[in-house]
Structure formats: C-alpha cells, structure tokens
N, C-alpha and C positions, 0 to 999 in steps of 0.2 A: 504493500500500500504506500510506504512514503518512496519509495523506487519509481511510482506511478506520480506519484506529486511530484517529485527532482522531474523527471521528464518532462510531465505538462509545462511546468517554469520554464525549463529551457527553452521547449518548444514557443511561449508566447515572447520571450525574450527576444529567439531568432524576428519573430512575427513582427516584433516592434520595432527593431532597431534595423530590418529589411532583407538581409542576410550573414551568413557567417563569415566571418575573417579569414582571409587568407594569405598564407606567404606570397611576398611579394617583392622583388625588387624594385626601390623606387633612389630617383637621385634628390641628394640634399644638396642643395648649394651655398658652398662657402663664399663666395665670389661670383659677380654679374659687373663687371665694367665696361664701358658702351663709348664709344668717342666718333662723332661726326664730322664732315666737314660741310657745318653748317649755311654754306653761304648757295650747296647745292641740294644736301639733304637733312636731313633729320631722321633722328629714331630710335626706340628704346626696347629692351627688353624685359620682360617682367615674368617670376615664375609666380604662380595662387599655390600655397603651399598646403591654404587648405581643402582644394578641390581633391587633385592637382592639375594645374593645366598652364601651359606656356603662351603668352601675350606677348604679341609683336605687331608694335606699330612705326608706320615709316611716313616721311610726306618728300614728294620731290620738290623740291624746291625750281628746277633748271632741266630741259629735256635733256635727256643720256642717252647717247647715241650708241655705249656697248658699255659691259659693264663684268669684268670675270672679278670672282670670287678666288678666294685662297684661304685653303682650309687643311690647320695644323691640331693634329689630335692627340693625346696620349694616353693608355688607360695602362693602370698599374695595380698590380693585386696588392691590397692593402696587407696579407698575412706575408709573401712576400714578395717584395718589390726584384726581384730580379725579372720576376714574369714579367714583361710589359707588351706592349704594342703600340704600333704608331703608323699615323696617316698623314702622308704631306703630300695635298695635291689643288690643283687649280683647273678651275671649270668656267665655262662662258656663259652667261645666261644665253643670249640670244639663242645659241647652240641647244639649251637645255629646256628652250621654251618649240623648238623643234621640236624635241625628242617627245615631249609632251605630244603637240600634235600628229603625229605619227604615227608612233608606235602605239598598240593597246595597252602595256603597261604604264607606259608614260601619260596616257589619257588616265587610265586609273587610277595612278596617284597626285595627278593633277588634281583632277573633278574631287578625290576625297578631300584634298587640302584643301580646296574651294570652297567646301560647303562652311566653313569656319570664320570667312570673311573674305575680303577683297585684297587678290592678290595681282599682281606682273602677269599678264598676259600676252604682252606685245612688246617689241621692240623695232626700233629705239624706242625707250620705256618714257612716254610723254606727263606733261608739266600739268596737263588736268584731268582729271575725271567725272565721270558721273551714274549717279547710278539710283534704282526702283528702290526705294528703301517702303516696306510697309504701304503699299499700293502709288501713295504721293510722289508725284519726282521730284526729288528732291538731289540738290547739287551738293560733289563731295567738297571738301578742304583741298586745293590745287592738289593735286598729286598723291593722294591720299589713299597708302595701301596698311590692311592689317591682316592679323591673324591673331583671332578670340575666343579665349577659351579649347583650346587646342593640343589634345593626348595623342603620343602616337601609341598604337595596338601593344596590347601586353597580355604574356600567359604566366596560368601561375608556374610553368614546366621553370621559366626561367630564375623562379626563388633557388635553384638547387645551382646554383651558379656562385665562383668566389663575388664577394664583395670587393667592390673596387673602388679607386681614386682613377677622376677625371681629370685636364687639365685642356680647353680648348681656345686654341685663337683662330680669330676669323678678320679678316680683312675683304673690306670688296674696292673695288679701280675700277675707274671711270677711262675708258679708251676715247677718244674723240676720231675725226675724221681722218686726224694726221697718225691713230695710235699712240698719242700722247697717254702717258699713264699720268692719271690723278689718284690720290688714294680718298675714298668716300669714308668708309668704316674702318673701325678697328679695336676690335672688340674681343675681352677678354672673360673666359667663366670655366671657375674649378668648383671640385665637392665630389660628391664620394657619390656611388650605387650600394643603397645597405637593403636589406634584405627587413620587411615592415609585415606588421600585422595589415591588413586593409579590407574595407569593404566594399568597395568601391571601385573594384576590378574595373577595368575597360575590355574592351571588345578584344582580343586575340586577332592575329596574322588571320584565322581561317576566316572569322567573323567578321572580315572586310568583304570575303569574297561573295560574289553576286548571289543573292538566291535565286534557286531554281524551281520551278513546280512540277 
C-alpha cells in the first residue's frame, strides 16, 4: 500500500512538472566577446541560459559586396587535456548561400534556420530590408538580420560523451570589388560542455527529419 502511494506521487510529480530529467550535455559559457566595425555593421550575441537558446542579432549598416568568415575552434577534454581537437578554416558566404540553394541539404538546413528569424539570403548582402511581420507590412531597421531563440538538435545518446572545454574565435571580412579585405567581426567565446540534468530536451538529428505518412 504505501509502495502504491510512493508511485502515484511520482507519477503526479512527472505530470506537473511535464517530464523526466535527463542527461544531457549542454554548454556553459565562460566568455561571449563581440567586436564590430561599426561604421558598417553591428551585432551581438546573446546565450538565454534559462531556456536555452542562442540570440543573434546583426544590422548592416553599408551594402557588402562578399563577405568570408574564419572560423578557429578548439575543444579539449576537460579530464585530460592532451585529447584535443581543432578546426581552422574559412568559408564565403556568397558561396555558402549557393550551397543552400542547391543542394537539398543545404535547402534543409537553411529553411530550419529560417524558421527562427530573419537571416542573409542574398548576396551582395544589401543595406535594407523588409518584411510581413504578423499580417501588417511593416519595414525592418536598415539591414536588419537575427536569429531568436535558436537550439541546434540534441540527443540524450550524446550525455555518455567526455565533458569538454571550448575555446572559439570567429572573424568575418568584408571583400569589396577590388578584394580589398576589411575585417567586420571579431568575436570571441569559451566555456565548457558538462553533462546536466534537463527537461527540456530539444528535438534530436532524427527529429529534424521530414515526416512521412
């Protein structure tokens, strides 16, 4: 009898509070530094530590005629750091707003990224925009792109993974007609992958993929 009351509790506990916890890796960030060059762009990033979800808003200030990115990674296993790994490479938008149109995965992971707010879909990436907000048309802020409230896909397979320290810089350049490099961004954010209780799972890699009937 009280074996049957400990159960029912649990059970109304799960009920309230929505579902059960689970392991989960999620990143803490130590550091978020952002640096612009403001007289073309703007822009900042932001982690919600209590959703979680990553906020990124930009505004262009000046139309950009190309713009490649450069992106230095390093992840280190926190028990021990001999293990590491590391990523140094540079990408073109223009080039990567192709690949999008294109190819079907590249459509895929556009349109999902899409659904989150207003991103780069054109280049040279232009000084205004506009866009159907809630039926009204209403006009955006010059050049005004974001990303709201924004998880990428997670399973709990990946809790059984070492915890790790991050460390990533990102830069993006501004190429003009003559290939002149300007540097736009330069942006810096470490912190660790630990391993969380959470209820709050997100959708999984499979759970992107299209349903079928």
């Amino acid at each position: 009898m009280w074996l049957n009351s400990v159960l029912v509790v649990q059970v109304l506990l799960v009920l309230c509070s929505g579902s059960l916890a689970e392991k989960m890796m999620r990143p803490k960030f130590k550091e978020i530094k952002t640096w612009s060059e403001e007289k073309m762009v703007s822009h900042k990033v932001l982690y919600d530590n209590s959703d979680p979800h990553m906020n990124f808003s930009m505004e262009v200030h000046q139309p950009l005629n190309d713009v490649d990115i450069h992106l230095e990674v390093r992840i280190t296993n926190k028990l021990d750091p001999y293990y590491s790994s590391t990523l140094n490479t540079t990408l073109n938008i223009c080039r990567i707003l192709g690949f999008a149109n294109q190819s079907p995965v590249g459509r895929f992971v556009h349109g999902f990224i899409r659904e989150y707010g207003n991103i780069i879909d054109t280049c040279p990436i232009p000084k205004g925009r506009y866009k159907f907000h809630h039926i009204r048309f209403k006009r955006k802020l010059q050049g005004s792109y974001f990303i709201n409230k924004f998880w990428w896909p997670e399973d709990p397979t990946t809790a059984i993974l070492p915890e790790v320290e991050f460390d990533i810089h990102f830069e993006a350049h501004h190429l003009d007609a003559s290939k002149k490099r300007t540097l736009l961004m330069n942006d810096h954010i470490a912190g660790d992958f630990v391993v969380q209780d959470v209820n709050n799972l997100k959708p999984g890699i499979f759970g992107m993929l299209p349903k079928t009937t």
